[in-house]
Every structure is written in structure tokens, then in C-alpha cells.
matplotlib code that plots the C-alpha trace (Angstrom):
import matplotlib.pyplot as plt

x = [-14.6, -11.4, -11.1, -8.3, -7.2, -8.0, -9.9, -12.0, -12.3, -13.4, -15.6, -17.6, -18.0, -20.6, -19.5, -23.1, -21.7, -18.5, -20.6, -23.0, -19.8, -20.4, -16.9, -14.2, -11.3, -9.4, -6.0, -3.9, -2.7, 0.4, -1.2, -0.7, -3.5, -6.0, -8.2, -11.3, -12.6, -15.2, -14.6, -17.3, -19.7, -22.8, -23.1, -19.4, -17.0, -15.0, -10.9, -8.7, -5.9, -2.2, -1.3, 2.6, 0.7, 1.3, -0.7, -0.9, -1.7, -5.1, -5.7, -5.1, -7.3, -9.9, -9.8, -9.9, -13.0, -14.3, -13.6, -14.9, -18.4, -18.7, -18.3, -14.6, -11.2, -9.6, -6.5, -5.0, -1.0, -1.0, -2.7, -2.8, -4.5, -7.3, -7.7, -8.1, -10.8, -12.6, -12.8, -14.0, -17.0, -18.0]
y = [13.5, 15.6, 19.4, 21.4, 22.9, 22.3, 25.7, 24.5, 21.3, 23.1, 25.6, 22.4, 20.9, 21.8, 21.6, 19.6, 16.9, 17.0, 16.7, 14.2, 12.4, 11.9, 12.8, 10.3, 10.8, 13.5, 13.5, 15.6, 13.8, 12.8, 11.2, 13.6, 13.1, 15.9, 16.7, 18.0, 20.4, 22.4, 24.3, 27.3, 23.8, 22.9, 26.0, 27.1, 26.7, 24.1, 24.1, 21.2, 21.1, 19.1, 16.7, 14.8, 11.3, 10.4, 7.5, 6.9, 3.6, 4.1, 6.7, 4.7, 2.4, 4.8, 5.6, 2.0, 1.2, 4.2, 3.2, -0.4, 1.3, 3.2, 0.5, 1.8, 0.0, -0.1, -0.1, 3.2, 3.9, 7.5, 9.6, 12.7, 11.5, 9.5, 12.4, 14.7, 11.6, 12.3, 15.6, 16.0, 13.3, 15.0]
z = [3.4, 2.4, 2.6, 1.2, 4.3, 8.2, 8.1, 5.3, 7.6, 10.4, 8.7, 7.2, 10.5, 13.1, 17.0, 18.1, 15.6, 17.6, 20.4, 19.3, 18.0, 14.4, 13.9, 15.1, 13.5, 11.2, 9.4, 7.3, 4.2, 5.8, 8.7, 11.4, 13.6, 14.2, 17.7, 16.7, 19.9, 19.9, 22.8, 23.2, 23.4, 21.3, 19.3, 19.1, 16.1, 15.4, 15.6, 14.6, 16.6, 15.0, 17.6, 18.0, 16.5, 13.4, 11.8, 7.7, 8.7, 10.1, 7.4, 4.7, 6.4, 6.5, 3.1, 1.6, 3.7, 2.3, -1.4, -0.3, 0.7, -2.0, -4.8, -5.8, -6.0, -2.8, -3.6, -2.6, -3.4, -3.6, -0.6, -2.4, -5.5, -3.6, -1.3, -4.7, -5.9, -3.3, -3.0, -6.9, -5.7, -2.8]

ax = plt.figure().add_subplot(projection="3d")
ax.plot(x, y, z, "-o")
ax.set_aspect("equal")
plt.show()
């Protein structure tokens, strides 16, 4: 998935997912590394939190696996427009 902004991130996901842990991973589109808490438990809210890591790598890994699963091209040279692809599928 891909939001516009971390809020809209956050708003979309639901902390007993967290919880449940249907949610491993998030990223900005530069690769910074998100935590995803949800911190008043079960039936809190959700708050991505920036962390110091910084991996495009295993974004753009992400991504392409994505593509791959969902019967596109997987070759991704421009994070921005496949995160905009995605987005308008979604």
C-alpha cells in the first residue's frame, strides 16, 4: 500500500492489526524506516514513528515483489512514480 502522508498511513491502519502483526514493515519513499506502535494497545490509534535507518534497498524490494504478485512489470527505477501507481490502484 502507499499513503500520501504517515498520518494518512496511520489513520488507515488499525492498532489490533499491529498487534496481530499484519503489518511488518513501513517506509517513507526515501527509505527511512518507520516503527509502527500502537501504544494505548488493541483499540488505540496508530502512530508511525521516523527512525535513524534508512533502507531503499529493502523497499524497493518490497515493491517489486509487490508488482511481481500482482501481474505488473517489476522493474521499478523511479520510487515516486511506482509509489503514485500504486496509490491510483489501490
Amino acid at each position: 500500500m502507499a499513503f500520501g502522508s504517515e498520518s494518512e498511513a496511520a489513520g488507515y491502519m488499525e492498532a489490533i492489526d499491529i498487534d496481530d502483526g499484519e503489518y511488518d514493515a513501513a517506509y517513507l519513499i526515501d527509505g527511512i524506516v518507520l516503527q509502527i506502535l500502537a501504544p494505548d494497545g488493541r483499540d488505540g490509534p496508530v502512530v508511525l514513528q521516523r527512525t535513524d535507518e534508512h533502507d531503499p534497498d529493502a523497499l524497493l524490494a518490497r515493491i517489486r515483489a509487490y508488482q511481481r504478485v500482482n501481474g505488473q512489470s517489476a522493474d521499478v527505477s523511479d520510487l515516486f512514480t511506482s509509489a503514485n501507481g500504486v496509490r491510483k490502484r489501490e
